[in-house]
C-alpha positions as CSV (number, residue, x, y, z in Angstrom):
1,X,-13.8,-73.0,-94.1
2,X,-16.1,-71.5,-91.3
3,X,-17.0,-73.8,-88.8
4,X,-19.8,-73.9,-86.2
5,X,-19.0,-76.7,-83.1
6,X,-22.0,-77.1,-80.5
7,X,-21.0,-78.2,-77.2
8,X,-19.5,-77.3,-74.2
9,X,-17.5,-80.1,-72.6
10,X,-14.1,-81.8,-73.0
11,X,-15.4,-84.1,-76.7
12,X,-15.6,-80.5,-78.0
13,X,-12.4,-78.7,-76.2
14,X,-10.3,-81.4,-77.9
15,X,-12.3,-81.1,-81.2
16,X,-11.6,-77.8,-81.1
17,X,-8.3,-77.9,-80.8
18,X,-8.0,-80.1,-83.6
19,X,-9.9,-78.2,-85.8
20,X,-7.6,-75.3,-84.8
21,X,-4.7,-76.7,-85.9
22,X,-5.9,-77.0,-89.7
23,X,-4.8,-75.8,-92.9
24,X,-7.8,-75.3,-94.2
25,X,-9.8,-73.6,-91.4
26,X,-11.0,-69.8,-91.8
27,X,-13.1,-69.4,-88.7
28,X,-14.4,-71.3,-85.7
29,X,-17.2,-70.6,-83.3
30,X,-17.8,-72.8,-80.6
31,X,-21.5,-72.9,-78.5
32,X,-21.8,-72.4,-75.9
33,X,-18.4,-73.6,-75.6
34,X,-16.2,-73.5,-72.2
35,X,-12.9,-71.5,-70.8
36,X,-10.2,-73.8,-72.9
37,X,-12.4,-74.2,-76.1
38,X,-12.1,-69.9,-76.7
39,X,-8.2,-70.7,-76.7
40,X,-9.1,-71.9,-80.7
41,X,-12.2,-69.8,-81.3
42,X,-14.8,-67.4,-80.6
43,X,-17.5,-68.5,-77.7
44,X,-21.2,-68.0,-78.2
45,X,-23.8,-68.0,-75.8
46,X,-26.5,-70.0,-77.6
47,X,-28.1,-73.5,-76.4
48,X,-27.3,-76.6,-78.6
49,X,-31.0,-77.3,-78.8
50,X,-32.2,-73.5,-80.1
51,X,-32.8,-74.6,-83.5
52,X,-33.5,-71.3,-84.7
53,X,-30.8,-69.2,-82.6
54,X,-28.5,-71.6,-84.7
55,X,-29.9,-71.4,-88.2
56,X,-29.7,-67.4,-87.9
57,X,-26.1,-68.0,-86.9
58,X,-25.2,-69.9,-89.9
59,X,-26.7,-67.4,-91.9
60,X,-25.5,-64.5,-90.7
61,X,-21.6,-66.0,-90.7
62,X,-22.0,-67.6,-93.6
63,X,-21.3,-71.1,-91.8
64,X,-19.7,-73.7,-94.1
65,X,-19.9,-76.7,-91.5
66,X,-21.7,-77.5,-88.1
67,X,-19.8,-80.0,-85.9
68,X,-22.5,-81.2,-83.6
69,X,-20.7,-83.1,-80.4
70,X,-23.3,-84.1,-78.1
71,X,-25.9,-86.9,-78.5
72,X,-29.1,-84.2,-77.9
73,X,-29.1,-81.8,-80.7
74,X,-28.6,-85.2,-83.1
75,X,-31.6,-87.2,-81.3
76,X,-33.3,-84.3,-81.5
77,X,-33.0,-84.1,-85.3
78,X,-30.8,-81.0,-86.1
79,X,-30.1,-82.7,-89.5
80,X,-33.3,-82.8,-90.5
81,X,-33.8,-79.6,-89.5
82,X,-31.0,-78.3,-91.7
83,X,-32.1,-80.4,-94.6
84,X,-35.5,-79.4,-94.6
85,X,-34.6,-75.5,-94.6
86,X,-33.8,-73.7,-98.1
87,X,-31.7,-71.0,-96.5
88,X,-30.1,-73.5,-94.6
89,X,-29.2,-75.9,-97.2
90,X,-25.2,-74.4,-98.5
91,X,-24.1,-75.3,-94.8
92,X,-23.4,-79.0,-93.9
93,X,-24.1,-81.2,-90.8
94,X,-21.4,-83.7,-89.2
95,X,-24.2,-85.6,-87.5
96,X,-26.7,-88.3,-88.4
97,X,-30.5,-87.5,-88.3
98,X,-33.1,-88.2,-86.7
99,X,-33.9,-91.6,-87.6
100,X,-30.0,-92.7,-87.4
101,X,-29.3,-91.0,-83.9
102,X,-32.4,-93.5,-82.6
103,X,-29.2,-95.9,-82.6
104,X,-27.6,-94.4,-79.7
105,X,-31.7,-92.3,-78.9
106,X,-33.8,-95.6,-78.3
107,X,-32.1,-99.0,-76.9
108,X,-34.8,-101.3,-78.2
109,X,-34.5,-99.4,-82.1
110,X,-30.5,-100.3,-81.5
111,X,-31.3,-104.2,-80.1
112,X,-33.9,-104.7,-83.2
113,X,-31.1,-103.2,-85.6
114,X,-28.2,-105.9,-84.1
115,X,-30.8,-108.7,-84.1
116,X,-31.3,-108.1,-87.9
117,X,-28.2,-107.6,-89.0
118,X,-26.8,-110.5,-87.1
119,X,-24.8,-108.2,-84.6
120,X,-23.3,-109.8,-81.5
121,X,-25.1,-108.0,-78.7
122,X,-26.2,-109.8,-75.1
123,X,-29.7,-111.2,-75.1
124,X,-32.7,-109.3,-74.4
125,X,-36.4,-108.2,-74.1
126,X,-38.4,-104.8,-74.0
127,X,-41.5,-104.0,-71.7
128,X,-43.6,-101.1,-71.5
129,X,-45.6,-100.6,-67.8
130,X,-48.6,-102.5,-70.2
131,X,-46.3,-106.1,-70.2
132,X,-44.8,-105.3,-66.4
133,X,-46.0,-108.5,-65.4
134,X,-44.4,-110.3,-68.1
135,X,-40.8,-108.1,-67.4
136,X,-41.1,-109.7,-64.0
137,X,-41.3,-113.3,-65.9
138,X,-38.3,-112.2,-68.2
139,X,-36.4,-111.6,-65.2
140,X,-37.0,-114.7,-63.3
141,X,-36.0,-116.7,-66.5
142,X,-32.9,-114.8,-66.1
143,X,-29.3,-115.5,-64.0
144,X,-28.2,-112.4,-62.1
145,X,-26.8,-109.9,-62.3
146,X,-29.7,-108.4,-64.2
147,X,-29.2,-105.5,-66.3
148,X,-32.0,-102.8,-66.6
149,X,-31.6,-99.9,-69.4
150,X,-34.0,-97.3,-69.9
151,X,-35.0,-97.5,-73.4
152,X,-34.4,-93.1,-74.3
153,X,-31.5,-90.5,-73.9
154,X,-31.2,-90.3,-69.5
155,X,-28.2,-88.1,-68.9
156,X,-25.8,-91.9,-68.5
157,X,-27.9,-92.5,-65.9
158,X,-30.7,-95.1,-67.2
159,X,-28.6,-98.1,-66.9
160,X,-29.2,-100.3,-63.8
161,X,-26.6,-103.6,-63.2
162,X,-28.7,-105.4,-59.9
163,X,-27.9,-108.7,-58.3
164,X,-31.2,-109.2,-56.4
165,X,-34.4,-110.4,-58.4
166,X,-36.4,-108.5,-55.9
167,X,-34.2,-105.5,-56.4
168,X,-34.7,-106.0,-59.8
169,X,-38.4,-106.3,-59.9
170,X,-38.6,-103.1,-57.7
171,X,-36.3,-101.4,-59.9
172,X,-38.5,-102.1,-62.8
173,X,-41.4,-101.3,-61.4
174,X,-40.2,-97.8,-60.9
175,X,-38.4,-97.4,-64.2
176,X,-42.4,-98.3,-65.7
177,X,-44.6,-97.7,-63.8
178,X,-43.5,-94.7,-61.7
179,X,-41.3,-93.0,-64.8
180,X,-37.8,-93.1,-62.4
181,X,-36.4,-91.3,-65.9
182,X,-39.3,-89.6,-66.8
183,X,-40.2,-90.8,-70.6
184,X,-36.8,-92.7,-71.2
185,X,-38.1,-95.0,-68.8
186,X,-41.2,-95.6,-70.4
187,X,-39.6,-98.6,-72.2
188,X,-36.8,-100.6,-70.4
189,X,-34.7,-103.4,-72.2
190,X,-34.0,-106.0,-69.4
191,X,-30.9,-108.0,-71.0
192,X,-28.3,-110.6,-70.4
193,X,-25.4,-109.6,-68.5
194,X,-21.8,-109.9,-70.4
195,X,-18.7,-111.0,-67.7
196,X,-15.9,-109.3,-69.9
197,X,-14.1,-106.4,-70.3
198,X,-15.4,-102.9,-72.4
199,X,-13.7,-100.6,-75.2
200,X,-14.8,-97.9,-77.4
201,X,-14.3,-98.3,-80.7
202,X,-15.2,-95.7,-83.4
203,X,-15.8,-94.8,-87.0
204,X,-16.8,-91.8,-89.6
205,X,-18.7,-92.3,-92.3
206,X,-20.5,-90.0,-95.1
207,X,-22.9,-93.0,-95.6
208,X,-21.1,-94.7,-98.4
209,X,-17.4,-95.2,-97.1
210,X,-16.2,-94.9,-93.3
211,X,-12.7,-94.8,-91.8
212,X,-11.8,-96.3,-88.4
213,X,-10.5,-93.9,-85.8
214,X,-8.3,-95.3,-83.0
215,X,-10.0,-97.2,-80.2
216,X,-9.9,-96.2,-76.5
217,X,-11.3,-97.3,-73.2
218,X,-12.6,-95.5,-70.6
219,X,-13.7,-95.6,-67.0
220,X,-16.8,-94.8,-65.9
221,X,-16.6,-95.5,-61.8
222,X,-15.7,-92.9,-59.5
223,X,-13.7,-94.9,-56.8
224,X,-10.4,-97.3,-57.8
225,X,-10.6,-100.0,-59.2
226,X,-13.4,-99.2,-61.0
227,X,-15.6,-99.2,-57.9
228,X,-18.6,-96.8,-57.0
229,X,-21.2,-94.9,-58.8
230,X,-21.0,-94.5,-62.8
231,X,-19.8,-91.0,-63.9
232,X,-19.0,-89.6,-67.0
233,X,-16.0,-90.8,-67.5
234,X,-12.8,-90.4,-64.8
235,X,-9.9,-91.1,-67.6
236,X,-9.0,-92.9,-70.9
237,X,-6.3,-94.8,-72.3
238,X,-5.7,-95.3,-76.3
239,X,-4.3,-97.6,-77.7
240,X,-6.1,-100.8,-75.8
241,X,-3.7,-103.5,-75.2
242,X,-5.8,-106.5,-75.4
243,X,-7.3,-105.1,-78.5
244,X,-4.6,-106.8,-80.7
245,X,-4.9,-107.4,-84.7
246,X,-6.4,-110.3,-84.3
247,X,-9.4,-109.0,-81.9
248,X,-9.8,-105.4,-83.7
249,X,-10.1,-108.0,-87.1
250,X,-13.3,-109.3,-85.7
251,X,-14.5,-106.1,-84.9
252,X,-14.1,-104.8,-88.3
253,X,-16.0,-108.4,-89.5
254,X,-18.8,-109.0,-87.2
255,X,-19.5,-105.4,-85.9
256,X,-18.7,-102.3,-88.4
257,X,-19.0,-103.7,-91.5
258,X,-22.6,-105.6,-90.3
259,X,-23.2,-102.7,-89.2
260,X,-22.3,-100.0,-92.2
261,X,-24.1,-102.5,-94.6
262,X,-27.0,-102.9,-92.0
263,X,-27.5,-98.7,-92.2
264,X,-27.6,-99.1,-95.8
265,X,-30.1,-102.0,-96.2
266,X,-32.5,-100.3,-94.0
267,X,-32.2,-97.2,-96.0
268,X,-31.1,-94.8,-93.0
269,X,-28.9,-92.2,-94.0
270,X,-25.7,-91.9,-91.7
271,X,-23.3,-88.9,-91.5
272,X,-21.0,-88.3,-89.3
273,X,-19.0,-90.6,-85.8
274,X,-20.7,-93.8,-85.0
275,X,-19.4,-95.0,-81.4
276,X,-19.4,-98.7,-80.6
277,X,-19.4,-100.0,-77.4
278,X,-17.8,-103.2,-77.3
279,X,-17.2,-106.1,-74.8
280,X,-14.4,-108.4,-75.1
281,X,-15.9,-111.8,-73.5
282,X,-13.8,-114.4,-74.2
283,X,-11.9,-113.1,-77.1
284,X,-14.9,-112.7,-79.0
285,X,-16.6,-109.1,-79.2
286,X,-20.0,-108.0,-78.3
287,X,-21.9,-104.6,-78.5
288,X,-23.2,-103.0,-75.3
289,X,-24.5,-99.5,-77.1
290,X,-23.9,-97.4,-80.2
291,X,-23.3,-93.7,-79.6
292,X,-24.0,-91.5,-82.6
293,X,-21.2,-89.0,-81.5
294,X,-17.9,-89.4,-80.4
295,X,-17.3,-90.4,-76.7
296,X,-16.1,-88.0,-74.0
297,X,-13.4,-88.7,-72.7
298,X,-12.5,-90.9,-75.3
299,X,-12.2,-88.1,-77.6
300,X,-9.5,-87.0,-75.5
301,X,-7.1,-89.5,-76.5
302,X,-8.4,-90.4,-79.5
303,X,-8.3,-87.0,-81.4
304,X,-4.6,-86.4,-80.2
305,X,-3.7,-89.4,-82.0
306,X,-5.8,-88.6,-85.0
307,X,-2.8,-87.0,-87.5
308,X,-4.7,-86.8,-90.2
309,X,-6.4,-82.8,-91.0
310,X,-9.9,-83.4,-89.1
311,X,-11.6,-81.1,-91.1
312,X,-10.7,-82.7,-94.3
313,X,-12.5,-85.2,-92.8
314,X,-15.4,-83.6,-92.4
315,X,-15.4,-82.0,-95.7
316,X,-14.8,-85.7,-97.0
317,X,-18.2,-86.5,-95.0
318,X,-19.9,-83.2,-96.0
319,X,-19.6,-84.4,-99.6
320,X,-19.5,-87.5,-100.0
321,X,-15.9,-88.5,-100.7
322,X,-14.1,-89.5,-97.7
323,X,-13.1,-92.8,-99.6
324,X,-10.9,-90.3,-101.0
325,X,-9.3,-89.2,-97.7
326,X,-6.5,-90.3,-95.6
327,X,-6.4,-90.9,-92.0
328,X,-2.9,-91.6,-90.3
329,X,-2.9,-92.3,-86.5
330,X,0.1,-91.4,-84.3
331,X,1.9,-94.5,-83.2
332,X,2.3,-93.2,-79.6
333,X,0.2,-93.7,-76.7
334,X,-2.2,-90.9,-75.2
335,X,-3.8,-91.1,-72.0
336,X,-6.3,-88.6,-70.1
337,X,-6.7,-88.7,-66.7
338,X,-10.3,-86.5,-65.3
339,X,-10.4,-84.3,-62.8
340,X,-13.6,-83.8,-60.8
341,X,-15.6,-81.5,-58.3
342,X,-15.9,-83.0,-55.0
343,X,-19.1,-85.1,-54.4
344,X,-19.5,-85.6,-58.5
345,X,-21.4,-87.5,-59.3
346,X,-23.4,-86.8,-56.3
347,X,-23.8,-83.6,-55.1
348,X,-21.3,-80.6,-56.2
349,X,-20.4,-77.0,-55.8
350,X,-19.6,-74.4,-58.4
351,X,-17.6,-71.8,-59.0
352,X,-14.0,-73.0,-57.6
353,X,-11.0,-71.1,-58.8
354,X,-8.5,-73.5,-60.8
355,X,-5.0,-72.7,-60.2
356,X,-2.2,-74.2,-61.7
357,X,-3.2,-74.2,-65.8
358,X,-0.1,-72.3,-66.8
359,X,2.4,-74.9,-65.5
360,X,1.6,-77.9,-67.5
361,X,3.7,-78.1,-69.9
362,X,4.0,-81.8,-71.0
363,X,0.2,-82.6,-71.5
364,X,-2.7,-81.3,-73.2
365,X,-5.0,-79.5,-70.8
366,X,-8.8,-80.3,-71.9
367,X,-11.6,-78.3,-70.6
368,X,-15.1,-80.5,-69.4
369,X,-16.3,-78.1,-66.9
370,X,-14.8,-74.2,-66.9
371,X,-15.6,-71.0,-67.3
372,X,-13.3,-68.1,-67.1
373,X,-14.0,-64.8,-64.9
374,X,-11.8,-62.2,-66.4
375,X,-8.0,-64.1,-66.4
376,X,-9.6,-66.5,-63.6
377,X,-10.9,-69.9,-64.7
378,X,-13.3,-71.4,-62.7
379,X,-15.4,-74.7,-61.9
380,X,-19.1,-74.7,-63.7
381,X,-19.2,-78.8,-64.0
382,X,-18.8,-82.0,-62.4
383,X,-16.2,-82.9,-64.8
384,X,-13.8,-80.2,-65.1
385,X,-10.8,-81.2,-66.7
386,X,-9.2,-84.1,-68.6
387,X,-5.3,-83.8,-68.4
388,X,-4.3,-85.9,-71.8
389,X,-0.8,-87.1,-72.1
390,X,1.5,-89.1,-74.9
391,X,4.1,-91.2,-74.1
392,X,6.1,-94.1,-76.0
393,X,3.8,-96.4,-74.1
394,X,0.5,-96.0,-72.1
395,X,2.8,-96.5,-68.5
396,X,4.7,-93.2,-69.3
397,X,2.1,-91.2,-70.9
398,X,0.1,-91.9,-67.8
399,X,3.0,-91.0,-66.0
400,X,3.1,-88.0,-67.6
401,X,-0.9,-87.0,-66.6
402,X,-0.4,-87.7,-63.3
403,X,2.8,-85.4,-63.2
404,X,0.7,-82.7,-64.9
405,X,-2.3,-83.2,-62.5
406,X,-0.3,-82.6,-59.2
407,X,0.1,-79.2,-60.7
408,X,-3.1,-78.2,-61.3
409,X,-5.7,-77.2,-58.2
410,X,-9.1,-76.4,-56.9
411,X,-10.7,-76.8,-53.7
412,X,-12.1,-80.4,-53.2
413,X,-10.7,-81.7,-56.6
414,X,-11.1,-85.4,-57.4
415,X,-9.3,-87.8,-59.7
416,X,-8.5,-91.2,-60.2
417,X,-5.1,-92.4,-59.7
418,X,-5.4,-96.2,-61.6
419,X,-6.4,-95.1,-64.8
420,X,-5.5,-97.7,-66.9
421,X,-4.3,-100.4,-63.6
422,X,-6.5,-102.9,-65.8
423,X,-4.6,-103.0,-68.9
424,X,-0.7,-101.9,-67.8
């Protein structure tokens, strides 16, 4: 099988090197790919979004498969793109379209999807700059802290948690009014805030039958103890400890089967990972977001626990008969710990040699951020590596990342050193 994976960060490193490692695997070109993903395939310089660099591509190395593993390409409806092309039409897309990226593309498509189908999701309301005045009225009838999210795709940054009405007001104002996130801002979802704590939970489907992956859960703050600005992601742990039977049961009940049945009732086509984020208040789940791609770095930990042949998988997708497929998890823990550029998420430089890469031995070493100069790899992102780790249990796999972290270096590197102090 020939493969084509877009993307460029550590979701497609650790794809990569799963799709490496199968049987049935002929070729794999990554783009634009990063310094670890050329490790398990051939680079190529070409944007995820150049529609047309892509489709002569495929054509001219007779592509079999496209992995898509960013949210972009997907919103921007590279499987339509595919489908509607002749020439196009022997190679396969593991990615929804168009209309079924809008769940993780548009906030208020995803909130009017859950309120059909009966989804547990917080309360909420939509406004454009046109009902501002009645926004302001939401949020008064409202208990703090109140939660703004731009309603389109804004980079991970269109999602505003503020204790102050006033604040909150202002905030809105600017979301509408003066476009803070350009045109993802031009609809905001004010909704209810959810006391609780988050996991990742995810599935592929070909549209008719899905198969549940291993959950994870990440974190998103920059300082410890989950203080600071949002990032990324600075590490993730899988399995989830407080995600016992009992509590992944109700996820199965009130969240992906609602929601697999909910895709087919509405006659939208699906194809490929669904990510849902999930909030555990009170024992009983809630969805913060869909993501219609896997999440980075959960993909990190998940995929290394993932035994099953990934591109079977895909090929199950691709033609409709992963009901026929197996999927077999590893019953050890993994855990990745993220290391950063100094100032990320703010400010950053580039360019930083990384020193070190050769001596980890007992961890996985997945590239975010890298590119390589000759032999020298160096910095080109705020994320730039995600050290992944298995142990027996999540304290010793964690042990493990740390151990492997102290022996890589760059100048000003960052990382987290309570990755999983929530759940040990």
């Amino acid at each position: 099988m020939r493969v084509l994976l877009l993307g460029s960060g550590g979701r497609e490193h650790a794809l990569a090197w799963k799709m490496a490692q199968s049987s049935i695997l002929e070729e794999l070109f990554i783009a634009p790919g990063n310094a670890g993903t050329k490790m398990h395939g051939k680079n190529v310089d070409m944007s995820v979004n150049d529609f047309k660099a892509i489709k002569t591509f495929v054509i001219e190395n007779t592509i079999d498969i496209v992995v898509v593993g960013p949210e972009d390409p997907l919103v921007n409806g590279i499987a339509d793109f595919f489908k509607a092309d002749d020439e196009l039409s022997k190679a396969s897309v593991i990615g929804p379209n168009k209309e079924a990226a809008q769940l993780e593309g548009s906030k208020d498509f995803a909130k009017q999807f859950m309120k059909r189908h009966n989804i547990p999701t917080a309360k909420y309301a939509t406004f454009t700059k046109d009902t501002l005045s009645d926004g302001y009225k939401f949020l008064e009838s409202m208990n703090p802290p109140y939660v703004l999210k731009a309603d389109g795709l804004a980079a991970g940054k269109g999602v505003l948690i503020l204790d102050n009405i006033k604040e909150a007001k202002l905030e809105l104002r600017n979301m509408l009014a003066d476009a803070k996130f350009g045109e993802a801002s031009a609809r905001v979802v004010i909704e209810q805030f959810l006391d609780g704590i988050e996991l990742s939970c995810f599935v592929i489907t070909d549209g008719d039958a899905y198969k549940i992956l291993p959950e994870a859960k990440d974190y998103k703050r920059i300082g410890e103890g989950d203080a600071g600005l949002n990032t990324g992601g600075m590490g993730a742990v899988s399995p989830v400890p407080f995600a016992n039977p009992t509590f992944l049961d109700k996820i199965k009940n009130q969240v992906i089967i609602p929601t697999h049945k909910g895709l087919k009732k509405d006659g939208i086509e699906y194809k490929g990972f669904i990510f849902f984020g999930i909030i555990n208040v009170k024992n009983e789940p809630y969805v913060i977001e869909y993501n219609c791609r896997m999440g980075d770095p959960e993909t990190e930990v998940v995929i290394p626990r993932l035994k099953s042949d990934i591109l079977d998988l895909f090929e199950g997708v691709a033609t409709n008969t992963l009901s026929e497929r197996d999927v077999q998890f590893d019953e050890r823990s993994a855990a990745a710990v993220m290391m950063v550029s100094g100032g990320y998420p703010e400010k950053y430089a580039k360019g930083k040699q990384i020193f070190g890469l050769n001596a980890v031995t007992d961890s996985i070493v997945f590239h975010a951020g890298t590119v390589s100069d000759g032999p020298a790899v160096t910095t080109s992102g705020g994320r730039v590596l995600a050290v992944t780790s298995y142990g027996k249990d999540l304290a010793t796999a964690l042990k493990k990342s740390y151990e492997s972290v102290g022996k890589v270096e760059f100048d000003k590197s960052y990382f987290r050193s309570d990755i999983g102090f929530d759940v040990l």
